[in-house]
C-alpha positions in Angstrom: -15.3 -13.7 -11.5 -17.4 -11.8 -14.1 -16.1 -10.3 -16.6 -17.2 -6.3 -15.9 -15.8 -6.9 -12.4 -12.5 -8.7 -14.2 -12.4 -4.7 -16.5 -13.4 -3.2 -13.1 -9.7 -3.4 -12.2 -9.2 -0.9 -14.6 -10.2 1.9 -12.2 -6.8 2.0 -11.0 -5.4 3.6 -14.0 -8.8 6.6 -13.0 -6.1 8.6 -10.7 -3.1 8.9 -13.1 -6.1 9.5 -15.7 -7.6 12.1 -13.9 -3.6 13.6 -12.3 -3.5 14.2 -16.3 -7.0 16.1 -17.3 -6.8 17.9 -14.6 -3.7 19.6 -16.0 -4.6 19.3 -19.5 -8.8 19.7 -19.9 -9.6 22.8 -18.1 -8.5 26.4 -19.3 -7.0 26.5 -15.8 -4.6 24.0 -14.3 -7.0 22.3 -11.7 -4.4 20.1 -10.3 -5.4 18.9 -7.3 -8.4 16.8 -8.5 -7.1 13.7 -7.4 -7.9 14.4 -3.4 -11.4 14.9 -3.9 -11.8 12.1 -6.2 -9.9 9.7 -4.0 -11.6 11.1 -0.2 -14.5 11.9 -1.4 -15.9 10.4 -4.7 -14.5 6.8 -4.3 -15.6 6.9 -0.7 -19.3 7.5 -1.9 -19.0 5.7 -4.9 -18.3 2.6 -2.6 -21.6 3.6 -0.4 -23.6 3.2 -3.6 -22.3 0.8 -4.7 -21.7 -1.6 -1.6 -20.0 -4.7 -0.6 -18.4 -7.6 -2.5 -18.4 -11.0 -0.4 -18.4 -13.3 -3.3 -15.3 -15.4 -3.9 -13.4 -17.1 -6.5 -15.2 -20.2 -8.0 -12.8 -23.2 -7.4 -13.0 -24.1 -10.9 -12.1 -20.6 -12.2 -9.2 -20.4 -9.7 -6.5 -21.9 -12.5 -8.0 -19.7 -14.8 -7.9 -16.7 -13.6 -4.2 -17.2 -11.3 -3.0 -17.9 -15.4 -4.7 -14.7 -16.4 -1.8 -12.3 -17.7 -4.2 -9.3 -17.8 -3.9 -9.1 -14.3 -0.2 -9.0 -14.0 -0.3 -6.1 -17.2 -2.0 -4.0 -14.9 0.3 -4.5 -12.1 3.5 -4.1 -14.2 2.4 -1.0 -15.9 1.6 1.2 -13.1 5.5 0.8 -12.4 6.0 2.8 -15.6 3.2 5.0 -15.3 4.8 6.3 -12.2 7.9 6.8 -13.5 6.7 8.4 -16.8 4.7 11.1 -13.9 7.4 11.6 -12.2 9.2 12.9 -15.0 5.8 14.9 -16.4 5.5 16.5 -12.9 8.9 17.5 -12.9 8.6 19.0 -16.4 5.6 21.1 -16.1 6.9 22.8 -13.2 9.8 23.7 -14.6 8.5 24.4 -17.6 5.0 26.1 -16.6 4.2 29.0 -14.7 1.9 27.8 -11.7 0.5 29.9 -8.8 0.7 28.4 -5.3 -2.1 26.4 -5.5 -1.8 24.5 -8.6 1.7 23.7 -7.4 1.0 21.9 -4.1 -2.0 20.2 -5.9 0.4 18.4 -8.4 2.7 17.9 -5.4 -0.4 16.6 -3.6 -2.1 14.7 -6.3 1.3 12.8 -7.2 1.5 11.8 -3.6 -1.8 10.0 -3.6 -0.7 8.6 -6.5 2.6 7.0 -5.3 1.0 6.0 -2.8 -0.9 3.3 -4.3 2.3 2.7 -6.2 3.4 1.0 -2.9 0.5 -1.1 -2.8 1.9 -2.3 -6.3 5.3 -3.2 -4.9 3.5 -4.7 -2.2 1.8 -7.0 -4.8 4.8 -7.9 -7.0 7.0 -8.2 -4.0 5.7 -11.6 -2.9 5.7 -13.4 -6.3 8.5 -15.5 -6.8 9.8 -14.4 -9.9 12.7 -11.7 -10.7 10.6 -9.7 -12.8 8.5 -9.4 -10.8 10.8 -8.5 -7.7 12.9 -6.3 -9.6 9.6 -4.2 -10.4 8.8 -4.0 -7.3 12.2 -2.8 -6.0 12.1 -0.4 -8.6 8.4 1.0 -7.5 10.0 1.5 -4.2 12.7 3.3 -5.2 10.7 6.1 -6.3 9.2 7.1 -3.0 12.5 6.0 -1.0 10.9 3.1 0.9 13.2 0.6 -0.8 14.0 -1.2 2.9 9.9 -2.0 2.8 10.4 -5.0 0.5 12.4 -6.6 3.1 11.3 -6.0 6.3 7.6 -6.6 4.9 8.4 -10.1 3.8 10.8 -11.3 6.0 9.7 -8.8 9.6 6.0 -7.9 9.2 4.8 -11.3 8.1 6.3 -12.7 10.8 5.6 -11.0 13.3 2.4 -9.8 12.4 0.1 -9.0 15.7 2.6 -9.1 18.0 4.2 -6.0 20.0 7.5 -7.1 18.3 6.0 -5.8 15.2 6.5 -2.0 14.5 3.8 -2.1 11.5 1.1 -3.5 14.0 -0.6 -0.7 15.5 -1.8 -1.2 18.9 -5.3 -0.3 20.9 -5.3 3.4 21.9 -2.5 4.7 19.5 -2.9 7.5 17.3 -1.6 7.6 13.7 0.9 10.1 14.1 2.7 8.1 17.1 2.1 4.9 15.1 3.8 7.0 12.1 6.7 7.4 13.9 6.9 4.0 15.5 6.3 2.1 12.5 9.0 4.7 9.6 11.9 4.5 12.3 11.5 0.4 13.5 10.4 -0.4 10.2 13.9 0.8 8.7 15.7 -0.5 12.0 14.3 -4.3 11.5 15.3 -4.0 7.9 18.5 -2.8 8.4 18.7 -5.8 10.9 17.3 -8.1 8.8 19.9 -7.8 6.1 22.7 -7.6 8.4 21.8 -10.9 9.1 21.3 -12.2 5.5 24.6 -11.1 4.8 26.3 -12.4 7.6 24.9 -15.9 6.8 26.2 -15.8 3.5 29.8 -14.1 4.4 29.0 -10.9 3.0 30.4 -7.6 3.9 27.9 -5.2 4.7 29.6 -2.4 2.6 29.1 -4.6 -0.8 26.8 -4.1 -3.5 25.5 -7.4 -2.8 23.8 -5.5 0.1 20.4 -4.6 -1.1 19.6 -2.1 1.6 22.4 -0.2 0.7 21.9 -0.2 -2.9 18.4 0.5 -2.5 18.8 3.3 -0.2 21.4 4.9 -2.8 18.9 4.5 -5.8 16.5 7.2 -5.2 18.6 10.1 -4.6 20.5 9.0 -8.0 17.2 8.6 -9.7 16.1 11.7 -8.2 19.2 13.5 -9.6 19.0 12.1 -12.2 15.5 13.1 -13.3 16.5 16.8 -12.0 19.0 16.9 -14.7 16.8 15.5 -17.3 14.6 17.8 -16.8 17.0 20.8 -16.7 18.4 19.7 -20.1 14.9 19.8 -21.7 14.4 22.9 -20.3 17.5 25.1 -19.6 17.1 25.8 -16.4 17.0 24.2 -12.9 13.8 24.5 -10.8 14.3 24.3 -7.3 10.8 22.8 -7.3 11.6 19.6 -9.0 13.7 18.2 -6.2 10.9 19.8 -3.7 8.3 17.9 -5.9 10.1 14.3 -6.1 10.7 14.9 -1.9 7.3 15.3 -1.4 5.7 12.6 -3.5 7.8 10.4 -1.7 7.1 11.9 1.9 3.5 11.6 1.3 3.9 7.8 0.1 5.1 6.7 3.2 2.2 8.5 5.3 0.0 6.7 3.0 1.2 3.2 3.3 1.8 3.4 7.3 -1.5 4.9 7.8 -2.8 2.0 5.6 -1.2 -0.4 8.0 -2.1 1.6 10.7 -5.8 1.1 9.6 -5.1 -2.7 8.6 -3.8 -4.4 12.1 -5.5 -2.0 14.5 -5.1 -3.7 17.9 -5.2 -7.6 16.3 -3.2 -9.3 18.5 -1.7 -13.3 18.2 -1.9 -15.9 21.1 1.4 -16.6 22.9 2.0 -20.4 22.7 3.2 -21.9 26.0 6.3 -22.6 24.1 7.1 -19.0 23.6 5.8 -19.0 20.2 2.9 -17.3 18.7 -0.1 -18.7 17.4 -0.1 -19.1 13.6 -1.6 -16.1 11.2 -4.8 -16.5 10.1 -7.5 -14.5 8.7 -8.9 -13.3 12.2 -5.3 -11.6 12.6 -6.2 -8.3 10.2 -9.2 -6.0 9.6 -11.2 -6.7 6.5 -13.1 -4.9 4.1 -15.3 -5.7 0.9 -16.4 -1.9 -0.5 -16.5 -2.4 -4.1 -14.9 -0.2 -5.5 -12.4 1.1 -3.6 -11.1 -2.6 -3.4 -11.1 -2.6 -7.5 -8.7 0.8 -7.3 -6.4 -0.8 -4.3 -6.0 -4.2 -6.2 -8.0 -5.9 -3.4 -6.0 -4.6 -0.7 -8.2 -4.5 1.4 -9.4 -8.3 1.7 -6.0 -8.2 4.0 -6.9 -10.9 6.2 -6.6 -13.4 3.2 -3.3 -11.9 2.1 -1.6 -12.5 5.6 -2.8 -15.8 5.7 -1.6 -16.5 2.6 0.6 -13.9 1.4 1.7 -15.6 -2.0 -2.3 -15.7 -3.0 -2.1 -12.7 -6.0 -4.8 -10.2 -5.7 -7.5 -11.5 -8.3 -8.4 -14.4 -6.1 -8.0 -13.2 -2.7 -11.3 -14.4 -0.4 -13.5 -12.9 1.8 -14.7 -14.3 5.8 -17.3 -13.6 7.6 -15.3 -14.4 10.8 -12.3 -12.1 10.1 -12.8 -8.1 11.8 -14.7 -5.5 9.4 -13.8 -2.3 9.0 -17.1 0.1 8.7 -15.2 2.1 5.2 -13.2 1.5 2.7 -9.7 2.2 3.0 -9.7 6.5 1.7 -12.6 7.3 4.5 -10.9 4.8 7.0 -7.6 6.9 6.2 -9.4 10.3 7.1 -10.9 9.4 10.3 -7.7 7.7 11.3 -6.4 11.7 11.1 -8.7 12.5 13.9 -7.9 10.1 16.8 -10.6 11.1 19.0 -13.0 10.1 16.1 -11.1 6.4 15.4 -11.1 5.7 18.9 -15.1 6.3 19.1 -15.4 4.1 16.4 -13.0 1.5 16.2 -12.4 0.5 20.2 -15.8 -0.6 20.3 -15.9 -2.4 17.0 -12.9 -3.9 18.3 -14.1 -4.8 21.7 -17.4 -6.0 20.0 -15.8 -8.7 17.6 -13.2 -9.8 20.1 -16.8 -10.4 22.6 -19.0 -11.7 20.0 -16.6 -13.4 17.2 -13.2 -15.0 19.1 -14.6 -18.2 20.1 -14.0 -22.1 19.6 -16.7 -22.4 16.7 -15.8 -19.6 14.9 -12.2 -21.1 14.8 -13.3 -24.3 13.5 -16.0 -22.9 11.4 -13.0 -20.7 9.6 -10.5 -23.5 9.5 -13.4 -25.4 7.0 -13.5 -22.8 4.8 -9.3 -22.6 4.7 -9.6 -26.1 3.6 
C-alpha cells in the first residue's frame, strides 16, 4: 500500500470536519452540508477518480496488520461521536436556529452515525476487549447495541440464506427489507443471547446479560447527555432528546440499507446434508470506487470481509469473480430509495453474473487466489 493511499483513510474524519464548518465558517449556520457532500460529492469524486483493484503485497501484509495508525483512526471516531453528540445537543439548546438549520444538524449527525456503525462493525470482530468494548459503546449511541451480537454470531452464519433477516432477497424493496431486517435482527439477538446464557446458567434478568444492559445504556446515556446539556445551559430543550432520537433512527436506516445493498439476492447452496455451502467471496456484492471505500474504511470490499471476517480493513482484497456493484455505496444507497430504479438495474446485473460468472472454473480459479 502507498503511502498517500495509507493518509487517504483520513477522509473519514471530512464529514465530522465538514458537520463542524458548516456551523462555524459561514455567517449563516449551513448545517446540512454533510448530505450533499456525502450523495453527491463523494459519489462524483469516486467517478473521477475510479476503481481500486490492487491488493495488499504479501510481504507488506505483517506490516501493515501491525500498523497502529490504522486502529487510531478507528478508535477515535468512537470519541468524535460522542464529543458531537454532546456539541449538537449544545448548540440547539443554546443557539437560536430556524427550521432548516435544525433538521440539517439532525440530518447531518445522522449521516454521520451512521458510519459510526461501520466503526463498531470494524472493532467488533477483533479479538481484543478494547476493542469490543469500543465497539459496544459506538453502538450504544444510536441504540443498535443487539447488532454486535446477532452480526457475529446470526449474520455470519447464516449469511445468504432465507434464515438470514440481514440478507435481502431478489425483488424486495428497502423499506420491506427495513422492516424485515430492524424487527428479526433484534428477535435473533434476543435469541441468540437467551441461548448464551442458558449454556452458562445464567438468568436472563442479570447484568451478565449483555442485551439487556446494552439496550438500557442509550436511554441513560441519552439522559444523561440531556441533563448535561441543561446544566450548561439553564434550560431544557425539548430538541435535544428529538436530536439524539433522530441521529439514532437515521443510523439504523443507514446500516440496513447498507446491508440491503451488500447481499442483494446472493444466495448459498444447500448441501445434501441440510447444510449450506461455505461463505465465500461470491456470497456478497463488491465494490472498488476509491474514494468512497477510503471514507467507509473499505467496507465495501464486503465479499473479502465475509469470507474472512477477522481480516481488518487495511488489507481486505479484491476478486474479479465476486458480484460488482455499478456505485459506490452513497449513490447505491439513493437508488436503493427508488425500487423501480434498483430493480432495472440490479435484477439484470444479478441475473447476468449468476449466467456468465457461477461456474466450475470460476470456483476453482477463486479458490487459487484464497490460497
Amino acid at each position: 500500500m502507498s503511502e498517500w493511499k495509507r493518509l487517504g483513510f483520513l477522509g473519514s474524519y471530512s464529514i465530522p470536519l465538514i458537520i463542524l464548518l458548516g456551523y462555524y465558517v459561514p455567517s449563516s449556520p449551513m448545517t446540512f452540508l454533510t448530505a450533499p457532500y456525502a450523495y453527491l460529492i463523494i459519489p462524483l469524486v469516486d467517478y473521477l477518480i475510479g476503481k481500486d483493484r490492487n491488493n495488499v503485497l504479501k510481504k507488506d501484509f505483517d506490516r501493515l496488520l501491525n500498523d497502529k495508525f490504522f486502529d487510531f483512526l478507528v478508535y477515535s471516531h468512537v470519541y468524535i461521536q460522542f464529543f458531537l453528540l454532546f456539541w449538537g445537543a449544545y448548540i440547539l439548546s443554546s443557539t437560536s436556529l430556524n427550521i432548516h438549520q435544525i433538521i440539517g444538524i439532525c440530518v447531518s449527525q445522522g449521516i454521520y452515525s451512521g458510519t459510526i456503525i461501520n466503526v463498531a462493525h470494524e472493532l467488533g470482530h477483533q479479538k481484543n476487549k478494547w476493542a469490543v468494548w469500543h465497539a459496544k459503546a459506538a453502538l450504544v449511541s444510536v441504540f443498535y447495541h443487539h447488532f454486535f451480537i446477532e452480526h457475529n454470531r446470526g449474520h455470519h452464519v447464516r449469511v445468504a440464506t432465507p434464515e438470514d433477516p440481514a440478507t435481502s432477497r431478489k425483488n424486495e424493496s428497502l423499506y420491506g427489507f427495513w422492516w424485515r431486517s430492524i424487527t428479526g435482527s433484534f428477535v435473533s439477538a434476543l435469541e441468540i443471547q437467551k441461548s448464551l446464557l442458558q449454556k452458562k446458567g445464567i438468568r436472563f434478568w442479570s447484568l451478565s446479560n449483555s442485551f439487556l444492559t446494552g439496550f438500557l445504556a442509550t436511554p441513560i446515556i441519552f439522559i444523561f447527555i440531556t441533563l448535561i446539556v441543561w446544566l450548561m445551559t439553564g434550560q431544557i430543550n425539548q430538541l435535544v432528546p428529538l436530536f439524539l432520537i433522530v441521529q439514532a433512527l437515521m443510523a439504523v436506516l443507514l446500516l440496513e440499507a447498507v446491508n440491503y445493498i451488500e447481499h442483494y439476492g446472493m444466495l448459498r447452496k444447500k448441501l445434501p446434508n441440510g447444510r449450506y455451502e461455505k461463505v465465500n467471496p461470491l456470497h456478497s456484492w463488491n465494490a472498488n470506487h476509491f474514494y468512497s471505500n477510503l471514507l467507509l474504511f473499505n467496507l465495501q470490499r464486503h465479499s473479502d470481509h465475509h469470507a474472512y471476517a477477522s481480516r481488518p480493513y487495511q488489507v481486505l482484497r479484491h476478486f474479479d469473480q465476486s458480484p460488482q456493484l455499478p456505485f459506490g455505496y452513497p449513490l447505491m444507497i439513493i437508488m436503493s430509495l427508488v425500487p423501480p430504479l434498483w430493480f432495472f438495474v440490479m435484477n439484470k446485473k444479478l441475473e447476468d453474473w449468476r449466467e456468465t460468472s457461477i461456474n466450475e472454473s470460476t470456483i476453482q480459479e477463486l479458490v487459487r487466489n484464497l490460497a
